[in-house]
Backbone atoms as SQL, in Angstrom:
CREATE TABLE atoms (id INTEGER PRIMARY KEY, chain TEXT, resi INTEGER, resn TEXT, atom TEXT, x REAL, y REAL, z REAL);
INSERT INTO atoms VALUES
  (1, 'A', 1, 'UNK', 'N', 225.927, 144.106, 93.976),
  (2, 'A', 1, 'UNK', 'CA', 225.617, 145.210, 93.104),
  (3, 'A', 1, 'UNK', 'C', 225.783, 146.507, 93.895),
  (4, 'A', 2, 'UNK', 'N', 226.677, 147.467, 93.547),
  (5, 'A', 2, 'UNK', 'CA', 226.944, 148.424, 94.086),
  (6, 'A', 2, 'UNK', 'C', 225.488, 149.802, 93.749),
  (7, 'A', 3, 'UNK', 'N', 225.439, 150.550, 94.478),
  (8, 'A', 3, 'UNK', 'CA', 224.251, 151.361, 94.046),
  (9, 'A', 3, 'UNK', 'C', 224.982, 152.784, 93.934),
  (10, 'A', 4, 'UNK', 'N', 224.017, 153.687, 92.839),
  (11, 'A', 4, 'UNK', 'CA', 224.838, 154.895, 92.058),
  (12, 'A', 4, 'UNK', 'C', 223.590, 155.700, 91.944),
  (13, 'A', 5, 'UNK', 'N', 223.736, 157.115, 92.163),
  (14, 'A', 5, 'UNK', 'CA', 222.571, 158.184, 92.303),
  (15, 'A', 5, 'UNK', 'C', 222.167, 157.930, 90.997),
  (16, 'A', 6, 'UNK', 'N', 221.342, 158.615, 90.716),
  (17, 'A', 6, 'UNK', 'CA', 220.592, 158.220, 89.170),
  (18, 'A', 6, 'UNK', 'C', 221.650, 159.938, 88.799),
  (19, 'A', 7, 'UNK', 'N', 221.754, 160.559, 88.977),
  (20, 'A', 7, 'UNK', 'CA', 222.099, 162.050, 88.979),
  (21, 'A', 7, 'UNK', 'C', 223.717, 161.409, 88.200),
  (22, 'A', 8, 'UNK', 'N', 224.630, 160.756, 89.152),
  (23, 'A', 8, 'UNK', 'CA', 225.927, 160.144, 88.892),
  (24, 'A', 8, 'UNK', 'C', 225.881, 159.144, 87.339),
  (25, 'A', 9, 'UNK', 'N', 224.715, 158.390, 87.562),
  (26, 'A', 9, 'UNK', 'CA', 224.713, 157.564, 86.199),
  (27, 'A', 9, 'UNK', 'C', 224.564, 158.140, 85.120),
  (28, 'A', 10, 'UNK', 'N', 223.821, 159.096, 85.042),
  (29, 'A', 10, 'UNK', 'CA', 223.518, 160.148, 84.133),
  (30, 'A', 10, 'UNK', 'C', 224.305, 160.922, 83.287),
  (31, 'A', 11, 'UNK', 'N', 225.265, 161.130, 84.289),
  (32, 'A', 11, 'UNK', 'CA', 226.749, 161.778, 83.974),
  (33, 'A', 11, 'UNK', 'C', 228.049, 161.366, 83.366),
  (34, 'A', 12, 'UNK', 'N', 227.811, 159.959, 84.417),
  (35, 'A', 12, 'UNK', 'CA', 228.706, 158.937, 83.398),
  (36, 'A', 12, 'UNK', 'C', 228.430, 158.564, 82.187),
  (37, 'A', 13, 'UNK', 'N', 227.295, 158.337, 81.939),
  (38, 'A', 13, 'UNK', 'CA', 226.657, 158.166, 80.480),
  (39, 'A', 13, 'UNK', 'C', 226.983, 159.223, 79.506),
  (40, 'A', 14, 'UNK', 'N', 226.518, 160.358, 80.075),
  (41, 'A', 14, 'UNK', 'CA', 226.480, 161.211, 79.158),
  (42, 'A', 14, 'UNK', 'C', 228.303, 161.739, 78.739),
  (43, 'A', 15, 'UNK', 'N', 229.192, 161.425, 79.654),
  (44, 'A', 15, 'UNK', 'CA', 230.200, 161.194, 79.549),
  (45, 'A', 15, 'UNK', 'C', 231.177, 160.230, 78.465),
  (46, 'A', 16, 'UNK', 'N', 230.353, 159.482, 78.148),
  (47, 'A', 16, 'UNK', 'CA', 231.080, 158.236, 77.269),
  (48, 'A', 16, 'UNK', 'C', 230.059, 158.381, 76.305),
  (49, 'A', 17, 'UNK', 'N', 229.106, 159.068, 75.872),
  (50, 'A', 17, 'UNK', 'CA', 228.389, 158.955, 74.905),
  (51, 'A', 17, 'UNK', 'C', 228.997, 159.908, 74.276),
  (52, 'A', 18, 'UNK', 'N', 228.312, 160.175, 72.595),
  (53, 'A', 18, 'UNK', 'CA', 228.492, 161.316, 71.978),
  (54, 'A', 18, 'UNK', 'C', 227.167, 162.808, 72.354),
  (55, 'A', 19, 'UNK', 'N', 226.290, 162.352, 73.343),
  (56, 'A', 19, 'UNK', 'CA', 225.288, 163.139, 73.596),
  (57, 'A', 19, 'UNK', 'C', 226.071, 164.236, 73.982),
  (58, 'A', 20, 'UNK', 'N', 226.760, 163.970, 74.655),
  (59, 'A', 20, 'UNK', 'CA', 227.777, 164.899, 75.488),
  (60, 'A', 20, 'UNK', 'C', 227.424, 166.527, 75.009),
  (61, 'A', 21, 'UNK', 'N', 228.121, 166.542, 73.306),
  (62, 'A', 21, 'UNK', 'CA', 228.133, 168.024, 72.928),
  (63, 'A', 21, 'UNK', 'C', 226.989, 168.479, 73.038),
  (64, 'A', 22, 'UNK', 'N', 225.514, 167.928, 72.889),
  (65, 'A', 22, 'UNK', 'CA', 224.964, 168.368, 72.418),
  (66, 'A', 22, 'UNK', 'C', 224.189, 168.931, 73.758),
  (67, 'A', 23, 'UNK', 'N', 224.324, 167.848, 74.831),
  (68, 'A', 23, 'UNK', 'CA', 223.701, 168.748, 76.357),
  (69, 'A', 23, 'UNK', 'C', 224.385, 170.049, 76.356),
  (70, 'A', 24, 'UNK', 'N', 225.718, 170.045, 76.360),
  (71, 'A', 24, 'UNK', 'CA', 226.440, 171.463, 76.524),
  (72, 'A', 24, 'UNK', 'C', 226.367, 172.615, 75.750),
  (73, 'A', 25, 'UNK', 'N', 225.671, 172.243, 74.346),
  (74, 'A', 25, 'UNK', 'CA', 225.497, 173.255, 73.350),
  (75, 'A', 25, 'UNK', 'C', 224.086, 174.201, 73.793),
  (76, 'A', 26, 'UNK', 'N', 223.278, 173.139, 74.468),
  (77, 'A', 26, 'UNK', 'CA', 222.144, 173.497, 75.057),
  (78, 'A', 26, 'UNK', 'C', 222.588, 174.386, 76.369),
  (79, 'A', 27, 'UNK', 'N', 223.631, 173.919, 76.806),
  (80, 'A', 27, 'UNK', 'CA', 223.366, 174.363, 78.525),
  (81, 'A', 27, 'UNK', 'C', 224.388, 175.572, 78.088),
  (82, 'A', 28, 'UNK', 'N', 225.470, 176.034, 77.021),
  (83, 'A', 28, 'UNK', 'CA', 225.785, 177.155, 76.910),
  (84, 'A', 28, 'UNK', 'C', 224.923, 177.968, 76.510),
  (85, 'A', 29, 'UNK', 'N', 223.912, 177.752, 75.990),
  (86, 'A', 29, 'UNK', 'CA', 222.912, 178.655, 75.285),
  (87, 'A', 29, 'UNK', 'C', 222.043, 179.417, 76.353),
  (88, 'A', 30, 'UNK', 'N', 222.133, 178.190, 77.327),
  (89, 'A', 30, 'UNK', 'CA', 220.820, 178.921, 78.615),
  (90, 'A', 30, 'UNK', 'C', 221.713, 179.796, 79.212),
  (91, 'A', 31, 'UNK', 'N', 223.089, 179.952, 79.688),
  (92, 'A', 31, 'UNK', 'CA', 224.363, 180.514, 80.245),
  (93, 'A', 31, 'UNK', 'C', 224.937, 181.960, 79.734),
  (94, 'A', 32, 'UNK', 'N', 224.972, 181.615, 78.319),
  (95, 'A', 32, 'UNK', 'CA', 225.496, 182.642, 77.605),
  (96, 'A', 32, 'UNK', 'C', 225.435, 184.014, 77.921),
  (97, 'A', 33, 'UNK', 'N', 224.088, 184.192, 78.299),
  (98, 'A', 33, 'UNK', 'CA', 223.961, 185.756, 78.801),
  (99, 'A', 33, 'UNK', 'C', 224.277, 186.145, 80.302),
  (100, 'A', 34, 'UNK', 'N', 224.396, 185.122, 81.381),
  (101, 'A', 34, 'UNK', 'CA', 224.901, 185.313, 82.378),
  (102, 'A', 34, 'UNK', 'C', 226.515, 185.447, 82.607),
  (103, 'A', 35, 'UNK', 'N', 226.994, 184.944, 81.471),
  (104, 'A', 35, 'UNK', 'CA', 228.533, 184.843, 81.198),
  (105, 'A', 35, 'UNK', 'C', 228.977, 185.943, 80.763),
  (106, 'A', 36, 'UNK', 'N', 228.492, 186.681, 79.345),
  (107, 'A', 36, 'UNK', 'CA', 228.622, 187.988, 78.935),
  (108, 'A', 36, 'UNK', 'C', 228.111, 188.819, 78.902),
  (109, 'A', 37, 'UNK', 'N', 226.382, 188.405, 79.666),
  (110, 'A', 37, 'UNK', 'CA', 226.066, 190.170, 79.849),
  (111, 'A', 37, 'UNK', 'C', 225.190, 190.322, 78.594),
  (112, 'A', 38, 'UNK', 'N', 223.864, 191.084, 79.201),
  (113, 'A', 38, 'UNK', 'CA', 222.815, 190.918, 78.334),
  (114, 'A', 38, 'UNK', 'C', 223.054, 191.680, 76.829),
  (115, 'A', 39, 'UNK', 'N', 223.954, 192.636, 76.524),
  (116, 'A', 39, 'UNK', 'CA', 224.300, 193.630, 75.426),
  (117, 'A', 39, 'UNK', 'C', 224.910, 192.297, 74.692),
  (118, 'A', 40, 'UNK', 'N', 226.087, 191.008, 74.788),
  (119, 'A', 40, 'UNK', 'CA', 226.504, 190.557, 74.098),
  (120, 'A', 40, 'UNK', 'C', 225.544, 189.313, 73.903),
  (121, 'A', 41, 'UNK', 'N', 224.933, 188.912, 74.284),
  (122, 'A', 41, 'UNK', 'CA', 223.956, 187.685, 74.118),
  (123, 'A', 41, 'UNK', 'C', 222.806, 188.108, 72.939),
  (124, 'A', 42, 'UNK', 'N', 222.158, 189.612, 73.765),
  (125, 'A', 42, 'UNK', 'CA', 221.202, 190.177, 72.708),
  (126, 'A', 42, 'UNK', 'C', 221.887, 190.137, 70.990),
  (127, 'A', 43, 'UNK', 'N', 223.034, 190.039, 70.842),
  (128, 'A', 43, 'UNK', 'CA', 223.839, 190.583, 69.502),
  (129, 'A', 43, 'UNK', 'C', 224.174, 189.202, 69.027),
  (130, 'A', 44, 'UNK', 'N', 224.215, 188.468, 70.151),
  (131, 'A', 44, 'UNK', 'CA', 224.443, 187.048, 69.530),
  (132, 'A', 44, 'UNK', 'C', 223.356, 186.207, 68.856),
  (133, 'A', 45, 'UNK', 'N', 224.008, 185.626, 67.368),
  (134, 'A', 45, 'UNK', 'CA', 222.804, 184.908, 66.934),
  (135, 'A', 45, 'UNK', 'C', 222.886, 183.734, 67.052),
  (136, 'A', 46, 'UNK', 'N', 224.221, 183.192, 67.218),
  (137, 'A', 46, 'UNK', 'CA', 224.456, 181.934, 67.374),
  (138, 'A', 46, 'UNK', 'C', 225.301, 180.959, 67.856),
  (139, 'A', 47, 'UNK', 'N', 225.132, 180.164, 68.387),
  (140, 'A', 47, 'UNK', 'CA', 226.432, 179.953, 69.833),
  (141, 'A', 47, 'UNK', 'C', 226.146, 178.308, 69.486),
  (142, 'A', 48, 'UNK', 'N', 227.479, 177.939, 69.444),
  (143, 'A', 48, 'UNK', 'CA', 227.402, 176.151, 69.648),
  (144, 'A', 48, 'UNK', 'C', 229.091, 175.926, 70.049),
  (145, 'A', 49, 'UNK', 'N', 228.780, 174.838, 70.820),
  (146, 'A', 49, 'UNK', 'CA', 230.007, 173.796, 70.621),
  (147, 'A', 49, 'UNK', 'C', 230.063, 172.656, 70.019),
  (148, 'A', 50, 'UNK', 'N', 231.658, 172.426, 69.534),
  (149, 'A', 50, 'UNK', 'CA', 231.812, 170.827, 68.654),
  (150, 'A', 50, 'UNK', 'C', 233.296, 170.757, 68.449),
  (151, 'A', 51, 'UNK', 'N', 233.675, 169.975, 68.659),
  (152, 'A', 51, 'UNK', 'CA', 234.991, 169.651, 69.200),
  (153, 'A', 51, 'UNK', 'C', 235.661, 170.404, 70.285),
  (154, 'A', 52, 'UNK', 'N', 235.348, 171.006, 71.399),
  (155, 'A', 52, 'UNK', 'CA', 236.041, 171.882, 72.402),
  (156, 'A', 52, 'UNK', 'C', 236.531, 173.147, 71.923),
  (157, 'A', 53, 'UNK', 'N', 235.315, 173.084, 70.341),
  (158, 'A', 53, 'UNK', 'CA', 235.330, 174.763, 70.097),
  (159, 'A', 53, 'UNK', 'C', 234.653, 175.621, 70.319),
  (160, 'A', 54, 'UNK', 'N', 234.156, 176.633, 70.727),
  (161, 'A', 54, 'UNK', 'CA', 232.647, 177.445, 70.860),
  (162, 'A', 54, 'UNK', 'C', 232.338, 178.547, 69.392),
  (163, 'A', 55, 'UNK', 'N', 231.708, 178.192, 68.818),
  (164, 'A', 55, 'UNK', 'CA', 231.730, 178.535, 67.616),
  (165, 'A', 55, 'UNK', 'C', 230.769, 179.965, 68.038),
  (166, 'A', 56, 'UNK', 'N', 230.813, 181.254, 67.631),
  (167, 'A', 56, 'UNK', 'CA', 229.736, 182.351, 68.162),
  (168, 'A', 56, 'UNK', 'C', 229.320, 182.626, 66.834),
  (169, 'A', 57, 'UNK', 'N', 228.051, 183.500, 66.322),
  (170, 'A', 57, 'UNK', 'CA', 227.707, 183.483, 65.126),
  (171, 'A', 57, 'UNK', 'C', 227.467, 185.166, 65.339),
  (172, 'A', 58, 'UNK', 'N', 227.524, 186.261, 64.885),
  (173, 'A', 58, 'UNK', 'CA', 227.080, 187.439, 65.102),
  (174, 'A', 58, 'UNK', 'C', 227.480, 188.218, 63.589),
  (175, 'A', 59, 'UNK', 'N', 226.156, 189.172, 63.422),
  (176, 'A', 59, 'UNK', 'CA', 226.020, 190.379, 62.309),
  (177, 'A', 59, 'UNK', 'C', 226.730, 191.160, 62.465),
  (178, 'A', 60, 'UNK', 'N', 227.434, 191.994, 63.867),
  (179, 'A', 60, 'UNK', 'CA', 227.694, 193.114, 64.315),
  (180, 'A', 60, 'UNK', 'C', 229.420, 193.124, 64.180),
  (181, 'A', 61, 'UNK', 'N', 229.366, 193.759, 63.463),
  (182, 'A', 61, 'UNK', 'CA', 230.709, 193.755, 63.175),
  (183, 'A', 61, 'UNK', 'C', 231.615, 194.495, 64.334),
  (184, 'A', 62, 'UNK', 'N', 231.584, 195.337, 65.198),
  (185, 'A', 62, 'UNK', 'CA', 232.210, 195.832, 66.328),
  (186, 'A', 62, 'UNK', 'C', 231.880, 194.640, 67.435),
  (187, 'A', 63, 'UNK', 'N', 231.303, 194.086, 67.552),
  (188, 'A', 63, 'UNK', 'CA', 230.632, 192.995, 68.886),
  (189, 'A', 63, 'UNK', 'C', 231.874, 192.144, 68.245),
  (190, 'A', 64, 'UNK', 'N', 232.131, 191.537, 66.959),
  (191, 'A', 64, 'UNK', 'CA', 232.721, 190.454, 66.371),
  (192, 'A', 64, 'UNK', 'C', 234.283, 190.979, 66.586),
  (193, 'A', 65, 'UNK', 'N', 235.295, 192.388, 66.753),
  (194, 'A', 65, 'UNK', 'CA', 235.620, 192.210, 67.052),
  (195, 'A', 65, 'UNK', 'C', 236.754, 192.941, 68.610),
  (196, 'A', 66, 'UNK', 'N', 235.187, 192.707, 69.002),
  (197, 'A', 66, 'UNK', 'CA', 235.478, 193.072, 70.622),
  (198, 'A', 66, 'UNK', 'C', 235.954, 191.590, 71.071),
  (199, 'A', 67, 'UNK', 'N', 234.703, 190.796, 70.183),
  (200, 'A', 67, 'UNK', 'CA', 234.982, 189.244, 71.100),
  (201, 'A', 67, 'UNK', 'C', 236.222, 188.376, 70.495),
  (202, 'A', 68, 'UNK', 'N', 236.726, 189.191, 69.871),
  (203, 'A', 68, 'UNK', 'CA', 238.437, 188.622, 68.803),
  (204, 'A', 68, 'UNK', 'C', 239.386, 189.051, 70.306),
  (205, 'A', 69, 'UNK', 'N', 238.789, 190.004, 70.886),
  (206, 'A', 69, 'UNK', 'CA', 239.783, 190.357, 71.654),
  (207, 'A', 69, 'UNK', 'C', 239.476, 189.622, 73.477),
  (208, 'A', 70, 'UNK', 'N', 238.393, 188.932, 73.467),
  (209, 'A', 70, 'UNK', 'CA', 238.309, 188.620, 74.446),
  (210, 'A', 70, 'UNK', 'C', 238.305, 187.290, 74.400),
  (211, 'A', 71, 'UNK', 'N', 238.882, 186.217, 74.329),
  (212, 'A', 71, 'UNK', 'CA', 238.597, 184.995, 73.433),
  (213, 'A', 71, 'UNK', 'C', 239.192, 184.051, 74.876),
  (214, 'A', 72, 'UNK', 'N', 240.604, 184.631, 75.205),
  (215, 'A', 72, 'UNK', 'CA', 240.927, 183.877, 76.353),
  (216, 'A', 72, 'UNK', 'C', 240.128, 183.787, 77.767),
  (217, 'A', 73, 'UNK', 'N', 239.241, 185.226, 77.989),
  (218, 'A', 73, 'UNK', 'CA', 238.719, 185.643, 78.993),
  (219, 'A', 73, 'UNK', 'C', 237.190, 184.396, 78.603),
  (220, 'A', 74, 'UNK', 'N', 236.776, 183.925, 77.599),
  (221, 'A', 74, 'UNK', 'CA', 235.692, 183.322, 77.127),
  (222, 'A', 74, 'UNK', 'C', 235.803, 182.264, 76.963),
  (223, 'A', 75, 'UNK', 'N', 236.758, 181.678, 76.981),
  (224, 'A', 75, 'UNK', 'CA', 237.151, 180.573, 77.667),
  (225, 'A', 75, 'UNK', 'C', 237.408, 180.095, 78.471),
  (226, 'A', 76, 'UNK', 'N', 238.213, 180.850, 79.579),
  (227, 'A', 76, 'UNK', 'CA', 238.163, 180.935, 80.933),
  (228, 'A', 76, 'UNK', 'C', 236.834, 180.974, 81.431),
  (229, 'A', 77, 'UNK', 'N', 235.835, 181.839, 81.131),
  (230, 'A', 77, 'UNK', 'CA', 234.529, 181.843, 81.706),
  (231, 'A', 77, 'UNK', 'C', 233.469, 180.802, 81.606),
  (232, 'A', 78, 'UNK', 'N', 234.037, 180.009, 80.292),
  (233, 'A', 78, 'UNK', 'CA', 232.855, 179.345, 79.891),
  (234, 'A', 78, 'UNK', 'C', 233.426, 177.933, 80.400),
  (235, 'A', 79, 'UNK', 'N', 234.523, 177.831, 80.928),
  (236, 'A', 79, 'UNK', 'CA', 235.681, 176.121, 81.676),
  (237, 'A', 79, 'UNK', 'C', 234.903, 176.318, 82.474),
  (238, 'A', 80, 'UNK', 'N', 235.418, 177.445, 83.155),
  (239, 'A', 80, 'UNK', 'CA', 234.944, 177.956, 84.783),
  (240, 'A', 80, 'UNK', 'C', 233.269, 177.442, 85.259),
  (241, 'A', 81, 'UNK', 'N', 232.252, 177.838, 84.561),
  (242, 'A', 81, 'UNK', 'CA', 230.908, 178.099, 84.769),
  (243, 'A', 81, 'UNK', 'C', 230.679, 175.877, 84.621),
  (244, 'A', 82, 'UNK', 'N', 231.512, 175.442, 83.780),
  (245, 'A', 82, 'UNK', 'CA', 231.211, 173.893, 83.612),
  (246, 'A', 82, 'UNK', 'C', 231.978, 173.257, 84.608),
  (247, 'A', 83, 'UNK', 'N', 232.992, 173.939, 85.063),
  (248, 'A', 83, 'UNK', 'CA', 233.901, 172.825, 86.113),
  (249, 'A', 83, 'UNK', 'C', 234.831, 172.416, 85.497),
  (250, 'A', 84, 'UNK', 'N', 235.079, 171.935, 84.030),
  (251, 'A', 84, 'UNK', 'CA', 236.453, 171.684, 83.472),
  (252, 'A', 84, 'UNK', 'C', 236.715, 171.818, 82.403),
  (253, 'A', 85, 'UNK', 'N', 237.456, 171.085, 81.349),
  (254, 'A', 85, 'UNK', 'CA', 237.751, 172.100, 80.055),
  (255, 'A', 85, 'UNK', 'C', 236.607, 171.750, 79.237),
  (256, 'A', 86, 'UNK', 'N', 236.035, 172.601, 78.425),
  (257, 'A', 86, 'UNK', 'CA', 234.867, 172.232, 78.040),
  (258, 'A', 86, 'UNK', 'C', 235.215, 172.572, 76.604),
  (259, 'A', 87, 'UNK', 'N', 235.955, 174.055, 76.557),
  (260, 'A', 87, 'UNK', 'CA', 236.312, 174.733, 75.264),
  (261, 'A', 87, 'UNK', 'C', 238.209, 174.635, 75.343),
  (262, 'A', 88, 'UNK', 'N', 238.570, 175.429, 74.358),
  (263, 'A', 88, 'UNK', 'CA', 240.266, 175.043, 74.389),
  (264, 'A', 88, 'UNK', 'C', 240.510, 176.647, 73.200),
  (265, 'A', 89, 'UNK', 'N', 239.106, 176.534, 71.939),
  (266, 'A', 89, 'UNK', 'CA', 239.454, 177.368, 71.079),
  (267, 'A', 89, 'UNK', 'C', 238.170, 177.973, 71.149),
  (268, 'A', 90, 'UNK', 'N', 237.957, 179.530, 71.091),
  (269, 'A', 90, 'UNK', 'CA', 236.608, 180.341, 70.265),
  (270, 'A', 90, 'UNK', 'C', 236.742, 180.402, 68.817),
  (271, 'A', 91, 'UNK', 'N', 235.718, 180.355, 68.173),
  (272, 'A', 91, 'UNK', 'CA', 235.856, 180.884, 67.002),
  (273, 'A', 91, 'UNK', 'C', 234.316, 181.447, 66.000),
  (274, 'A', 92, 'UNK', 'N', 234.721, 183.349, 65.831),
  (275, 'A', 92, 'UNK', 'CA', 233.965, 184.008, 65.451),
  (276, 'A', 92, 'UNK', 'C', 233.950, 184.018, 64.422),
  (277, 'A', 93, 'UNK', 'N', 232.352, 184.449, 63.609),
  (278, 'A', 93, 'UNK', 'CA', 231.710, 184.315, 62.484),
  (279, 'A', 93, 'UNK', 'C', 230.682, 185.643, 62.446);
């Protein structure tokens, strides 16, 4: 019997499960404002992923489309901060 950090098993699991999105929907939420900065988080009402999309939810119609224009940079940031592709598409609401 080979032995595996509990940290590693964890990962693998959560890897082959469908839990997957839902740790990351959580762990973008705790992130979000370190990624964009407390002015765009404060404006944000609602942030999820589901299918390697990041869905953002916001009232503010200038915030909505500042972030039309930053979409590649928010993806890049949000791969980056996880280690690999996590997102592929944004999409504002």
């Amino acid at each position: 019997m080979s032995e595996f950090h509990i940290g590693d098993a964890i990962n693998g699991f959560l890897k082959k499960s469908h839990l997957n999105n839902g740790v990351r929907a959580v762990q973008i939420e705790e992130i979000w404002e370190k990624l964009m900065g407390k002015t765009i988080a404060k404006y944000t009402d609602k942030i999820k992923i589901f299918n390697k999309k990041l869905y953002i939810q916001t009232a503010v119609g200038p915030l909505k489309n500042e972030l039309q224009y930053q979409k590649p940079q928010i993806i890049a940031r949000v791969n980056e901060a996880f280690g690999e592709t996590v997102i592929e598409e944004v999409i504002i609401s």
